[in-house]
Structures are given as structure tokens and as C-alpha cells.
C-alpha positions as CSV (number, residue, x, y, z in Angstrom):
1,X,140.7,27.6,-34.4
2,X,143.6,29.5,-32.3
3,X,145.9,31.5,-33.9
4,X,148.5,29.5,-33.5
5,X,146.9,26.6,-35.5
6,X,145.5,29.3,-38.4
7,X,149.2,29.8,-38.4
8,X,150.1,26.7,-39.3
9,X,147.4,25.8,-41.7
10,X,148.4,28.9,-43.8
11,X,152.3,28.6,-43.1
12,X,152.5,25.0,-43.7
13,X,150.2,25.3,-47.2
14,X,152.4,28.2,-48.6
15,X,155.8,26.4,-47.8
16,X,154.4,23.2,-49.6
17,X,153.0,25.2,-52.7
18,X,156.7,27.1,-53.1
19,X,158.0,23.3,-52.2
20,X,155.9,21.8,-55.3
21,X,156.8,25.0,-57.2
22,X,160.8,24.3,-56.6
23,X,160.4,20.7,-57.7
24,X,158.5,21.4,-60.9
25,X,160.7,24.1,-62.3
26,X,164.1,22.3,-60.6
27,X,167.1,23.7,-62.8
28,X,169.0,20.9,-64.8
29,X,171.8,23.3,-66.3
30,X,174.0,26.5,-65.7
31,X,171.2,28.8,-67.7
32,X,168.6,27.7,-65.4
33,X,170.1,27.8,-62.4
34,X,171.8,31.5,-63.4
35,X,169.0,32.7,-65.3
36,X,166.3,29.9,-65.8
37,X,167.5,29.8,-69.4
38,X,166.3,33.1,-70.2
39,X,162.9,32.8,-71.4
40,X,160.8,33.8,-68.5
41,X,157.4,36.0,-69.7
42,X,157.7,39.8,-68.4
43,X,154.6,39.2,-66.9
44,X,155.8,36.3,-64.6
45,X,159.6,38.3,-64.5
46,X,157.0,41.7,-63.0
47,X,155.8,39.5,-60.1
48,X,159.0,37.7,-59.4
49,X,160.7,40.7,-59.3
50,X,157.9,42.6,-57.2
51,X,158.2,39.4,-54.8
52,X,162.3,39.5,-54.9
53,X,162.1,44.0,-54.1
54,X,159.6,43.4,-51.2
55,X,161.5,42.1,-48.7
56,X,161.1,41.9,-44.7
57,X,161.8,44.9,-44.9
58,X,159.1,46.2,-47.2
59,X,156.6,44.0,-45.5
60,X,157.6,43.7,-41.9
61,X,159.9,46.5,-40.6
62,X,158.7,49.7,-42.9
63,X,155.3,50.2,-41.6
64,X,156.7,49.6,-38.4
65,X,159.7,52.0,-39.0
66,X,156.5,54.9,-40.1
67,X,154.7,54.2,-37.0
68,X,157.2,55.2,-34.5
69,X,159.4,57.8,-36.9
70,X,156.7,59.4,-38.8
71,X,157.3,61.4,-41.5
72,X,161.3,60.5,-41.2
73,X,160.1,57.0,-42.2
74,X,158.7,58.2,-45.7
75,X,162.5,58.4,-46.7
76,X,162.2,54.3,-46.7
77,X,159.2,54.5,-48.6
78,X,161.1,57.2,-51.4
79,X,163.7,56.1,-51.6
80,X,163.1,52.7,-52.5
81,X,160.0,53.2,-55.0
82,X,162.0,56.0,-56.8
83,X,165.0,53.7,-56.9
84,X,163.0,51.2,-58.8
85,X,161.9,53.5,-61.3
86,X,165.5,54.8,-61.5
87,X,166.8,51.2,-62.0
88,X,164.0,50.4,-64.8
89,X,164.6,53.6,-66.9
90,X,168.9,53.6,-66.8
91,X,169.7,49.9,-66.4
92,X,168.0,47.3,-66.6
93,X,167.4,47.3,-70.8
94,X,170.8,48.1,-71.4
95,X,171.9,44.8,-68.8
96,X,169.5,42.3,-70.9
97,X,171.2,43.7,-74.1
98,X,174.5,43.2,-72.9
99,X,173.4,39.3,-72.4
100,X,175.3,37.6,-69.7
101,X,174.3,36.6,-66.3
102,X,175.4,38.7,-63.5
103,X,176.5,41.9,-62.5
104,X,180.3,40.8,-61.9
105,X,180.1,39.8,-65.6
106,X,179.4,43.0,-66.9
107,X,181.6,44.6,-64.8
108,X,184.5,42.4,-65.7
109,X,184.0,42.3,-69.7
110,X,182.9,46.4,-70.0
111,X,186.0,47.4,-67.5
112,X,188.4,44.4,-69.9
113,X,189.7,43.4,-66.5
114,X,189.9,40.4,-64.0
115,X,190.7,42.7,-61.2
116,X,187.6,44.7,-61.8
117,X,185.3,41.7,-61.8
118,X,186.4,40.2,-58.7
119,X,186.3,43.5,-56.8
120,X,182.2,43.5,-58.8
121,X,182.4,40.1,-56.9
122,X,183.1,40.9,-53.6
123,X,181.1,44.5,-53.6
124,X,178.2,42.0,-54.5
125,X,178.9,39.6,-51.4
126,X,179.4,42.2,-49.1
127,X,175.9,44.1,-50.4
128,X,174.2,40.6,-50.2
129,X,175.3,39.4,-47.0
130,X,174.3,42.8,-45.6
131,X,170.8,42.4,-47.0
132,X,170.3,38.7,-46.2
133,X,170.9,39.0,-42.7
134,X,167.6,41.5,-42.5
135,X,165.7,38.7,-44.2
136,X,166.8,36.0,-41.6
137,X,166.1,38.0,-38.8
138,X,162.4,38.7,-40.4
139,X,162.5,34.8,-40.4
140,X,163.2,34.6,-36.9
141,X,160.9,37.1,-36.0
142,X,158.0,35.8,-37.2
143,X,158.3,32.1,-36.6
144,X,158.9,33.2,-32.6
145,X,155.9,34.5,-32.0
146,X,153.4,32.4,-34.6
147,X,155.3,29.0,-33.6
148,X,156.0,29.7,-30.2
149,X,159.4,29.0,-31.0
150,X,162.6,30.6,-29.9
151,X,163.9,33.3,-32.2
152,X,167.3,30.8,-32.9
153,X,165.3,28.5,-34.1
154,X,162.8,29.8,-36.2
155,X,165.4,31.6,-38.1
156,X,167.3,27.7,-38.8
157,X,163.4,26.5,-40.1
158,X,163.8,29.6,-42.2
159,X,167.3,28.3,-43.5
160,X,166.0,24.8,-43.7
161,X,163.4,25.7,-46.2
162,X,165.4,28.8,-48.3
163,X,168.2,26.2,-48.8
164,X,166.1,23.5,-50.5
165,X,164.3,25.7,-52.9
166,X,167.1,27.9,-53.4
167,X,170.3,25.4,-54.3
168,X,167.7,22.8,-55.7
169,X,165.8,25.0,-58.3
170,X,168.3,28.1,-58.4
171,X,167.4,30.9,-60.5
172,X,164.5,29.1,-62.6
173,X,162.6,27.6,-59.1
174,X,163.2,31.1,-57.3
175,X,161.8,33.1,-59.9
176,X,158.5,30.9,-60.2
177,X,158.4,30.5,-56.2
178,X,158.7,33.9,-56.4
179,X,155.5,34.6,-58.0
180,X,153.6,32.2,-55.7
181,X,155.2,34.1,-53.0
182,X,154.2,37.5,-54.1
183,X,150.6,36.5,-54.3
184,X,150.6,35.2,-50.4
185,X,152.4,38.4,-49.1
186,X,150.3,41.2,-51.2
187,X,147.3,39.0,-50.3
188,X,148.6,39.0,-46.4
189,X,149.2,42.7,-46.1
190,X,146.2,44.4,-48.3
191,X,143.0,41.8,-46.5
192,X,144.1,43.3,-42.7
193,X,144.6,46.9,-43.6
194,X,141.3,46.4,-45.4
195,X,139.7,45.2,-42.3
196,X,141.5,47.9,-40.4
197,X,140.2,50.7,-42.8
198,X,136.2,49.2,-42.8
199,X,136.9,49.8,-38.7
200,X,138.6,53.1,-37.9
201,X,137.1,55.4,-41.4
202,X,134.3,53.3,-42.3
203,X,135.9,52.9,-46.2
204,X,137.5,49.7,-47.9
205,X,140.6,51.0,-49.3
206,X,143.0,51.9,-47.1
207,X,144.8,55.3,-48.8
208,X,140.9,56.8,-48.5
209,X,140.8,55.9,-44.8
210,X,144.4,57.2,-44.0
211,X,143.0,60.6,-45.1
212,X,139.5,60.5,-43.8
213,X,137.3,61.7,-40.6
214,X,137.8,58.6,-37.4
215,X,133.9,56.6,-38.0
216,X,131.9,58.3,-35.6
217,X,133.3,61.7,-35.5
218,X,135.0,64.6,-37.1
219,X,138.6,64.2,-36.1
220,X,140.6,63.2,-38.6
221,X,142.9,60.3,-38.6
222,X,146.3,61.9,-38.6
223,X,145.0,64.9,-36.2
224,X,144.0,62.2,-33.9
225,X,147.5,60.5,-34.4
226,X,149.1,63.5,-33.3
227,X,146.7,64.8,-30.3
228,X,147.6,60.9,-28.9
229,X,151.5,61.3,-29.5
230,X,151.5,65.1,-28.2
231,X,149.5,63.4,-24.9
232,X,151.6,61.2,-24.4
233,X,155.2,63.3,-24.6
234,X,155.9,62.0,-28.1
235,X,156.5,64.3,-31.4
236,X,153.5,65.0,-33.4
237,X,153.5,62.0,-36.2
238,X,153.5,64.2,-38.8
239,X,156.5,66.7,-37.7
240,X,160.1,65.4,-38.4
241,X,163.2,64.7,-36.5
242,X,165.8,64.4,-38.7
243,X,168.0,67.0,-40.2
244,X,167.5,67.6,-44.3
245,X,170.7,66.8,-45.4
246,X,170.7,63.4,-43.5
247,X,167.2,62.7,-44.5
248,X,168.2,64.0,-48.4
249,X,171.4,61.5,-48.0
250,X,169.2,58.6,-46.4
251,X,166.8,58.7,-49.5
252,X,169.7,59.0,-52.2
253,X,171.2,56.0,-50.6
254,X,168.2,53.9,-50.7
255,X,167.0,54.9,-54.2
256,X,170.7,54.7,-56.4
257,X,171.0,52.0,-53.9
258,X,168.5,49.9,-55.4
259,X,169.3,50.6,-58.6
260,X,172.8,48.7,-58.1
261,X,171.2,45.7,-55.7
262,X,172.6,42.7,-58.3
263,X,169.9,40.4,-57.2
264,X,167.1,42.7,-58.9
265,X,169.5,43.3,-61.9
266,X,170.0,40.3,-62.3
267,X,166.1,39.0,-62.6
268,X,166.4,41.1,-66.1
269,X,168.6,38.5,-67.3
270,X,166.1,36.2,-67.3
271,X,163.1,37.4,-69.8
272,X,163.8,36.6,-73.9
273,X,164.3,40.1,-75.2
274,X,165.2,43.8,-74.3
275,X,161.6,44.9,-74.7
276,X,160.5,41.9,-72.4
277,X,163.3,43.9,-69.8
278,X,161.0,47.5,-70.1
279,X,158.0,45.6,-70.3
280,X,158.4,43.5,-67.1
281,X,159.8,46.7,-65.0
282,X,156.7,48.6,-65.5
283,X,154.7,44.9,-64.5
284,X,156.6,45.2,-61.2
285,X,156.3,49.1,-60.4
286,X,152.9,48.3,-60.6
287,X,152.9,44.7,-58.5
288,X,155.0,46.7,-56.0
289,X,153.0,50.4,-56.0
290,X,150.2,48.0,-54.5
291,X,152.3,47.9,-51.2
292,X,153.9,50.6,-51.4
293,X,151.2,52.7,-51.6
294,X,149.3,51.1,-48.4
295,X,152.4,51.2,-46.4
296,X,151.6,54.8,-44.8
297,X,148.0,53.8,-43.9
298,X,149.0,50.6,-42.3
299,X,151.5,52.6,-40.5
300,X,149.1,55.1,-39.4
301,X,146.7,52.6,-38.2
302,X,149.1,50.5,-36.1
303,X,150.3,53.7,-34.4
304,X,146.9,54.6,-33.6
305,X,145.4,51.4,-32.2
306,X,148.7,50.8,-30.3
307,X,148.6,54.4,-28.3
308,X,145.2,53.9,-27.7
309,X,145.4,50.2,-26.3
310,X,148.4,50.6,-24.4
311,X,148.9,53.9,-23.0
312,X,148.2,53.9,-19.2
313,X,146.8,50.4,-19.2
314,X,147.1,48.5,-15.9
315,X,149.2,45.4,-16.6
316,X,147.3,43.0,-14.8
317,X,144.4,43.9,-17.7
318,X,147.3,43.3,-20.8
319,X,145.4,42.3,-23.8
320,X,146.6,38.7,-24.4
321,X,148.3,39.7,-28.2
322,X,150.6,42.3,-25.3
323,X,151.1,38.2,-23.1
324,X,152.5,36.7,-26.3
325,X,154.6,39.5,-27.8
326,X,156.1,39.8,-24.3
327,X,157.2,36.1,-24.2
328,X,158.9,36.3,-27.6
329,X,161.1,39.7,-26.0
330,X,160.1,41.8,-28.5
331,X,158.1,44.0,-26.2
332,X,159.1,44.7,-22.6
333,X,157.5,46.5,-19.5
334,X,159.8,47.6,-16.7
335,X,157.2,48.8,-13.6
336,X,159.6,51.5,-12.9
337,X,156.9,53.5,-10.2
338,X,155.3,49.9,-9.2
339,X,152.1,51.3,-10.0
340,X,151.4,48.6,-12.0
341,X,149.9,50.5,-15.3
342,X,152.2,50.5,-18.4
343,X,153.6,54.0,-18.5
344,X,154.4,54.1,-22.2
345,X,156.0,58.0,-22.6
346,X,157.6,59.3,-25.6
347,X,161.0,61.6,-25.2
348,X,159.3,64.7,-24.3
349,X,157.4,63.3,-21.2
350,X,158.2,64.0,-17.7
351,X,158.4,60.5,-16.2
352,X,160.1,57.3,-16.9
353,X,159.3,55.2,-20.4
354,X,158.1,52.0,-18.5
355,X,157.9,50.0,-21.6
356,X,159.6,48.8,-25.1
357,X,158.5,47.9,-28.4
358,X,160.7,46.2,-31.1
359,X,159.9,48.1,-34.1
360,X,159.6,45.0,-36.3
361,X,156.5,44.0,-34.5
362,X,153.8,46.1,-35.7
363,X,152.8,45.0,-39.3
364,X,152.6,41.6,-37.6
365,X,151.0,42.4,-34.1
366,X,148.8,45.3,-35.8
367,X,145.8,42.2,-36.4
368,X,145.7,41.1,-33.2
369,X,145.7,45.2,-31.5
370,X,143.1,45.2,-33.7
371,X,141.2,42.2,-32.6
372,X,140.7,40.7,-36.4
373,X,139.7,37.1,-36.8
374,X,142.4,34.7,-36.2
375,X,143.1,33.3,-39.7
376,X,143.7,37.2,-40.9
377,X,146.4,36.7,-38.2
378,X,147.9,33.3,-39.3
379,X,148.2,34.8,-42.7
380,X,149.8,37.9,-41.8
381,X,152.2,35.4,-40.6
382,X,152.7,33.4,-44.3
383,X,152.6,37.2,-45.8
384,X,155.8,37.9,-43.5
385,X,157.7,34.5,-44.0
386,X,157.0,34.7,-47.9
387,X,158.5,38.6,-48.0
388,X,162.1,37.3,-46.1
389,X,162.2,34.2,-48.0
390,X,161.8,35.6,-51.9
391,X,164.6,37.6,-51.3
392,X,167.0,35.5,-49.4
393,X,166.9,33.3,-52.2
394,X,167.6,36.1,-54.7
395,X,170.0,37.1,-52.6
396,X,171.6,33.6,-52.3
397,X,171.8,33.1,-55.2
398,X,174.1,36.1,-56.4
399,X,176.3,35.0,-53.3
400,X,176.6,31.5,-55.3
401,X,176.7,32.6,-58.8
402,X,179.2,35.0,-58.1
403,X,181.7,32.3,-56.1
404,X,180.5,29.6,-59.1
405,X,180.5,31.7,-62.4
406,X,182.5,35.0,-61.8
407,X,185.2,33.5,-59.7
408,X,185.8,29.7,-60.3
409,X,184.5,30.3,-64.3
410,X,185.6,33.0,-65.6
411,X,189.1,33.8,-62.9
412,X,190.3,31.0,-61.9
413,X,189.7,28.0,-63.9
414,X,188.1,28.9,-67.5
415,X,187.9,25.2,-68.5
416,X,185.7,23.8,-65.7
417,X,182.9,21.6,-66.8
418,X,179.3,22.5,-66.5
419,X,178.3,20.0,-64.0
420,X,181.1,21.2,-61.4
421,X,180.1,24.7,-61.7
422,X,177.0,24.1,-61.0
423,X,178.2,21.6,-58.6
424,X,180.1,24.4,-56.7
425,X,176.8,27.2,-57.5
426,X,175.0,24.7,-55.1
427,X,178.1,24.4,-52.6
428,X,178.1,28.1,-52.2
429,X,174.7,28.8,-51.7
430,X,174.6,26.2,-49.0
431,X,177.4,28.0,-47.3
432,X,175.7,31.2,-47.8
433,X,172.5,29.5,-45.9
434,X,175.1,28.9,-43.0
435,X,176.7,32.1,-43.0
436,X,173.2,34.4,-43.2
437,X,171.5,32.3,-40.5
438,X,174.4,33.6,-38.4
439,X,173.6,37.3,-39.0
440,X,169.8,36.7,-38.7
441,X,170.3,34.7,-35.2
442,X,173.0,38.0,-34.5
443,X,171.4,40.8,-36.6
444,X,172.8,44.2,-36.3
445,X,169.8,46.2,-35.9
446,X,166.3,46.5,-37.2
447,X,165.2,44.3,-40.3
448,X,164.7,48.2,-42.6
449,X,168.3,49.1,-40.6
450,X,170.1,46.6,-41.9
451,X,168.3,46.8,-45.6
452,X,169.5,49.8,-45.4
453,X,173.1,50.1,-45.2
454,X,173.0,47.0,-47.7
455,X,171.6,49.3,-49.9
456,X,174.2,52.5,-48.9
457,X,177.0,49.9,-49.9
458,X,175.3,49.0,-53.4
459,X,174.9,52.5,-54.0
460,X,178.6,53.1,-52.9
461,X,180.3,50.3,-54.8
462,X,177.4,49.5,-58.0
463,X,176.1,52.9,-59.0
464,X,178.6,54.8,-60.2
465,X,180.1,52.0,-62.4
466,X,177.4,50.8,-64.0
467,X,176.0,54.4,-64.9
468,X,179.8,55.2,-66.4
469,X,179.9,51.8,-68.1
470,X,176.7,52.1,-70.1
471,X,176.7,55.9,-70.8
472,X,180.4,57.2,-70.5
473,X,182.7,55.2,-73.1
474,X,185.7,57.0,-71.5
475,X,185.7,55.4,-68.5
476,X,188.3,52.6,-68.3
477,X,189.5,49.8,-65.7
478,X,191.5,51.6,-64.1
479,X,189.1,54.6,-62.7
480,X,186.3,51.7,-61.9
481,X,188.1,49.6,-59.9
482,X,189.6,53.2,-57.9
483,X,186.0,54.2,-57.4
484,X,184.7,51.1,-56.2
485,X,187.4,49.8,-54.1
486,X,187.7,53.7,-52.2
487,X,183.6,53.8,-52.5
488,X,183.1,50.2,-50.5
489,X,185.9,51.2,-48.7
490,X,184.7,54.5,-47.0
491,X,180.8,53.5,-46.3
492,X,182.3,49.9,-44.7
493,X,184.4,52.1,-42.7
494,X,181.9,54.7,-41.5
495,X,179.5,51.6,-40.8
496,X,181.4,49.9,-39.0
497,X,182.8,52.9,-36.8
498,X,179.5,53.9,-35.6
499,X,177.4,50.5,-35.7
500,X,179.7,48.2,-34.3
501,X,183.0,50.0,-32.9
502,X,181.9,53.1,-31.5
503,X,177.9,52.5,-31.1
504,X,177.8,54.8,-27.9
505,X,178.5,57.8,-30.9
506,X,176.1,56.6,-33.2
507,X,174.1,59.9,-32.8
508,X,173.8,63.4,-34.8
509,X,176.3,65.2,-32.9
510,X,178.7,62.8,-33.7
511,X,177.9,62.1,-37.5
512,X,180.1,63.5,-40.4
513,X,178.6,66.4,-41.8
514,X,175.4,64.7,-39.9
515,X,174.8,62.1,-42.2
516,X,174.0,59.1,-40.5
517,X,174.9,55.4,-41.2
518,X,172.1,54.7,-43.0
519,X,173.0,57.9,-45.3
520,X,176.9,57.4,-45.6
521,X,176.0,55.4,-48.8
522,X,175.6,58.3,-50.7
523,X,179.0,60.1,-49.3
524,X,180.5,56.6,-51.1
525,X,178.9,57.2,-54.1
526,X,180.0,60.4,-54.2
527,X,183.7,59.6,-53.7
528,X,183.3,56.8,-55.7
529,X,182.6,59.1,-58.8
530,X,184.6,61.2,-58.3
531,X,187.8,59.0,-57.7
532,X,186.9,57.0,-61.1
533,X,186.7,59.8,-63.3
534,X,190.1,61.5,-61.9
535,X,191.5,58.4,-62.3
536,X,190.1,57.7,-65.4
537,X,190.8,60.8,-66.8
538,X,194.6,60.4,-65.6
539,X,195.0,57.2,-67.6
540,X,194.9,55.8,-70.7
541,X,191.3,55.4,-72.5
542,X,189.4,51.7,-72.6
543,X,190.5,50.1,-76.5
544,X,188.3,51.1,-79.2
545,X,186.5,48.0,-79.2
546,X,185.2,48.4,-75.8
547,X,184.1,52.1,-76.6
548,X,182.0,50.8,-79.5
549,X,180.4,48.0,-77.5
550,X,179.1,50.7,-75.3
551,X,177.9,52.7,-78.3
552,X,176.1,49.4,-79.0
553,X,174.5,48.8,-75.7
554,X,172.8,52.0,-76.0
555,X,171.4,52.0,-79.5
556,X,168.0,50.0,-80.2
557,X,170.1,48.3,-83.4
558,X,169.8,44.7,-82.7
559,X,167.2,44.7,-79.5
560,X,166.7,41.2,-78.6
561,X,170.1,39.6,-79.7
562,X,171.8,38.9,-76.8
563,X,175.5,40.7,-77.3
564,X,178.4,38.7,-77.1
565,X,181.4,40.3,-76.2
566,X,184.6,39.3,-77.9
567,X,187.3,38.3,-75.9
């Protein structure tokens, strides 16, 4: 079969198993839709979560972020597995103790303050939207060139099928779609780079091959990486750009960043007891170190087969995976010299780059340069779709739980009925839908690019204030809201000035302290801090009760009672 009907054999099966899944386990109260009543096993929580963390940008863009960056890519790949560990060790146990269902909540009854949760609420939307929009564009991404479809509409199928599972089964049909999704994308990514490695190093697993001799001679696999990028006028692969302090600020961002995303907080929620909360982080580490850990050889394997495929090759002799890439846009050749071969020349070449590659491309074009059976290819494609989807719908749903529960419960009308909250949970995830299709149909950058500055405003706005609430009793409502307002404030600010208002500047010499966008999360956090404990210290101190709630959170005493608050 062609690969276009492999890829929809194994796209259409995996959208009707996560379809069956949603219907199965379709949530019938507020519990299941928040949480799924709370009584998920850690094991099942581990790959739900794992599915939820590995986004489009995990399976999509990061590889293909290493491949052209090189060694300034790794600070994706550190920054986000140290985050995790980060999130599982400081938060997440003392979250399930405090018993509620979302971030906002904790926020709102640890700071004893409406103000605070509704700023919790909007730092959450803003961080979700941010991160949603990479997801859509994934979406798009892989549904133009698999179903021959423009990238507009690919990214609507994408919406069509989020927003069924998502406002029909809410927390309870994400989280067990979730797990049938992680098994399609670890699956999708680990049975190519397997192929990959048997061809280029002659060894099944991949982090053996990354290291070992080319098959056939001597040359290693990373020395031959950088003889072909130094040919060619590119940096050696394994030499960095970047300066230190940007790429120590990039990888802070990205790893307190993920420790204050609320839609992998949130999946905590959802297991019976604290120790189920420790037991199902370490489950998803280790679901998620099987990626992670294969990311740098897939990376290294793309690079290679794409400088050796492409580089001088006359056009009129274009592999047909170069044909169909170029009709979706995402590559482009310009026959600057009309020599008709592809000049493709990195920044240190004398000549004229006659040819462009979205970077989003190569984890799903990488089977096809490497000329592996057609149904690897269609699944490459499910692996991709099931990555953006998991986590749009986490993502969703902490966009609709915090307009449903946080604002409309607990702000602005305390004696709404079950049914209409849930009601208006469904309402605003279907708006969500609307709203995040937008930003993947007009993304503002790469998928990992835009991850990433949805995790420099988590880190910016979450961080600090849930580290001070569970382990610093003298921090009050006052010094939180400060921080998080002047915290969101600054790294939406420095954003926006150099993405979207002053792009043309967007470059080293014009970066604060040169710290790029990507990095200015940590700069937030960093204010952020500081601001709430001036503040806090300036004012008066939380009441007593609230400072021995957070003596309780911390102690073991009690474990597996969920804590009620008292209002």
C-alpha cells in the first residue's frame, strides 16, 4: 500500500480506539470530569501523565530542534526531564494531600484570597493557550503532509476530534485516552529509530548506535556528522552557538517551568492517595526516559541522512519524500545560480543557501530520507497526531476547569448547581477548541518555540508561589499575588517585544543581559521571588490557621486523607 493509505489505516484505527476509549470512560459528574473521581491506579496515572508531558513538542519538534542546533538543542531535552524530576520530588505529593482539583484552587485557599485565585486563573490560561497552540500547529503539520490536506484544515480535523473526547469524557476519558495514546506515540517513535540504528551502526538500540563506528567503517557517527556540517559551511554538530548564560536561563525556564505547567499538576489530583502521587511520578519518569533518552540519536540520524541526501543533489533527481514535503511548504528550494542542484549551505559557506527546511519536519520526514517501509511511515504519522492531541486535551481541560470551577464556582456564584458547572466546564473547553485552532492555523513559531515560552510563563507566574506556599508559611496574599502579577507581567512583556513587536531585534545583540525569549522565563521567576517576599515581608503574616495547614501539607500525618480546608 502507499503511504498515504498506511496513513490512514493506522490514523483512522488510533482515532477510533481513543474514540471508544472517550465513550467508555465518559464523565457523568464534576469529579470525573475535573479529576475522574480520583481513583485512577498510579500505574495508569504514570502513562497518562508520560502521554500528557510528551507533547508535539517532545515528539515532533525536539529531535528536529537537535538536528539543526546541536548541542544548543540538549537544553530542550534538560530542561524538561530535570523539570519532571523537579516537579515529582517538591510538588506533586504535597498537591494530592492538599485534595482539591486544580492549581487555581490551591492558590486561592493557601493565599485566603479571591484575588489571588483568579490571577492563578488567568496565569493558567495564558500558560495553556501558549502551549496549546504548539500542539495545533503539530496537528496541522502532520495531517498536511500524511492527508494531503492543507495545513488550515488539518489543524480543524485535529479540533474536530480533541473537542469530542475532551468536553465529552473530560478529565476521566483524557486520562484513559491518554494511556492508549502513549502506547501509539512511544510505539511510533522507538520501531523507526530502531530501523534507523540496524542501518547506519549495525545495532538495535538506538543510544548504542548514536555512539558507535558508521557499518562499514571506522568513522564514527557524530565525527561523520560534523566532517558533513563543516563541508558544507555549517558549525560542527557537536560545538555550540549560544552564549552560557542564555543557554543556563533557557534550561531553568524549561525545567521550573514544568514544574508549574497546571495540566501535569493537575493529573496528581487524580490517583486515591499521596503515595499513589510518588508512586505514579516515578511510573512516568520512566514511561517518559524511554523518549527522552532516544531523542539525541534520532536527532543525529535525521541530520545525517538529510546532509547526505540532499546536499548538492540536482533537483530534477529530488527523492519523491523531497516532492511531497515541498508541496506541503514546509521545505523550499530557491535556484538562486540556476544550476539546478540544491545548494543547501550552512552560515559559514561562501555562496547562497538555495534551500529551506521547517524544522518540525524531521522526526516525521526522517522514515521516508531513510527509505523505511511505508506503514513505519503511516505510523510515524498516528505517533505524531497522538503526541499533540494528549496534551491539547490536558491542556483544554485546565482552560475549562478553571473558567467552570475557579471562576464561576468558587468567585462568582458559590451556589451553582452541579450540572451547570459542568454544563459551562464543557462550554469552555469548546471555546478553548475555537480559540487554540486559531493559534495552530497562526502559530508564532516552531512547535518546541512556542512550548517553550509557555513554559518560561509557568515558570514566571507558578513556580515561585507554589514553592513559598508549600514550604515557606510566611508567605501571605499579598506578596503572591505581587510576584505573580509583576512575574507574568515582565516575561509577557519581553515576549511580546521581541516575538511579535520588534521581531527584526529578536537576536543576541539585542537581548537583555542576552537572554533570549525562550530564557526570559527565568528573569520572571526571578522577579517574581523576589517581589513576593519583599512584599510579604512588608506586610502582615497569613492567619495562624493558614500557617498550620502548611505545616500539615508537609508532614506524612494523615497521607491519604484528602485535606479539607476550612473556610
Amino acid at each position: 500500500m502507499s503511504v498515504q493509505a498506511w496513513t490512514f489505516v493506522m490514523v483512522g484505527l488510533s482515532f477510533a480506539l481513543y474514540i471508544g476509549v472517550a465513550i467508555w470512560s465518559r464523565a457523568g459528574s464534576t469529579g470525573e470530569f475535573y479529576v475522574a473521581g480520583g481513583q485512577v491506579h498510579p500505574t495508569v496515572n504514570g502513562l497518562a501523565t508520560a502521554a500528557d508531558w510528551m507533547s508535539a513538542a517532545s515528539f515532533i519538534s525536539m529531535a528536529g530542534l537537535i538536528s539543526f542546533m546541536g548541542r544548543d538543542g540538549s537544553v530542550y531535552l534538560m530542561g524538561w526531564t530535570g523539570g519532571y524530576v523537579l516537579l515529582a520530588l517538591c510538588l506533586a505529593p504535597y498537591l494530592r494531600k492538599f485534595g482539591k482539583y486544580t492549581v487555581p484552587d490551591f492558590v486561592g485557599d493557601r493565599y485566603y484570597s479571591q484575588t489571588a485565585r483568579v490571577v492563578a486563573v488567568v496565569c493558567a490560561i495564558f500558560v495553556s493557550f501558549t502551549y496549546v497552540a504548539g500542539q495545533m500547529r503539530g496537528v496541522g503539520i502532520v495531517f498536511s503532509r500524511f492527508l494531503d490536506v492543507d495545513i488550515t484544515y488539518g489543524v480543524l480535523i485535529g479540533m474536530g476530534i480533541v473537542f469530542f473526547y475532551a468536553v465529552l469524557g473530560g478529565m476521566k476519558g483524557i486520562t484513559y485516552t491518554q494511556v492508549a495514546q502513549y502506547c501509539v506515540l512511544i510505539f511510533a517513535y522507538l520501531v523507526p529509530v530502531i530501523f534507523i540504528s540496524l542501518m547506519v551502526a549495525g545495532t538495535p538500540i538506538p543510544q548504542l548506535g548514536f555512539g558507535s563506528p558508521v557499518a562499514g567503517g571506522d568513522t564514527f557517527l557524530l565525527e561523520r556528522l560534523n566532517q558533513l556540517s563543516v563541508e558544507l559551511g555549517f558549525h560542527r554538530y557537536t560545538a555550540g552557538q549560544k552564549g552560557t548564560f542564555d543557554l543556563f536561563c533557557m534550561t531553568a525556564a524549561l525545567m521550573v517551568g514544568t514544574a508549574g505547567l497546571p495540566h501535569v499538576l493537575v493529573r496528581f489530583y487524580t490517583v486515591p492517595r499521596v503515595s499513589a502521587a510518588r508512586t505514579s511520578a516515578g511510573w512516568a519518569l520512566l514511561f517518559i526516559v524511554l523518549l527522552y533518552a532516544t531523542a539525541p540519536a534520532v536527532s543525529a540520524f535525521a541530520r545525517t541522512n538529510l546532509l547526505s541526501t540532499v546536499a548538492d543533489m540536482p533537483y530534477d533527481q529530488a527523492p519523491t519524500w523531497f516532492s511531497t514535503w515541498e508541496a506541503t511548504g514546509l521545505i523550499r528550494f530557491d535556484d538562486h545560480n540556476g544550476d539546478g542542484r540544491v545548494q543547501y549551505l550552512g552560515p559559514n559557506a561562501e555562496g547562497t543557501n538555495e534551500l529551506w527546511i521547517d524544522k518540525d519536519i524531521m522526526v516525521l520526514a526522517n522514515p521516508e530520507i531513510a527509505q523505511l517501509p511505508n506503514w513505519v511511515i503511516g505510523l510515524v504519522a498516528a505517533g505524531g497526531l497522538a503526541a499533540a492531541l494528549s496534551t491539547a486535551a490536558g491542556l483544554l481541560l485546565v482552560i475549562s476547569t478553571g473558567v467552570a470551577h475557579d471562576l464561576l464556582k468558587k468567585t462568582f456564584r458559590p451556589d451553582v448547581s452541579e450540572r451547570t458547572e459542568l454544563r459551562t466546564a464543557r462550554v469552555a473547553a469548546g471555546v478553548a477548541v475555537l480559540i487554540a485552532g486559531y493559534f495552530g492555523i497562526n502559530p508564532p513559531g516552531f512547535v518546541a518555540e512556542v512550548v517553550a515560552l509557555a513554559f518560561g510563563l509557568a515558570a514566571a507566574s507558578f513556580f515561585p508561589v507554589l514553592m513559598f506556599g508549600i514550604f515557606w508559611k510566611r508567605m501571605n496574599r499579598e506578596g503572591a499575588i505581587s510576584g505573580m502579577l509583576i512575574g507574568l507581567g515582565f516575561t509577557l512583556a519581553y515576549i511580546g517585544y521581541f516575538k511579535f513587536f520588534a521581531p527584526e531585534l529578536n537576536s543576541p545583540a539585542h537581548w537583555w543581559w542576552g537572554v533570549s525569549p525562550e530564557g526570559a522565563g527565568t528573569i520572571g521567576m526571578v522577579l517574581n521571588a523576589a517581589v513576593a517576599v519583599g512584599v510579604a515581608l512588608c506586610t502582615p503574616p497569613p492567619p495562624d490557621h493558614i500557617q498550620d495547614f502548611v505545616d500539615d501539607i508537609r508532614v506524612p500525618r494523615g497521607a491519604g486523607v484528602s485535606h479539607q480546608l476550612d473556610a
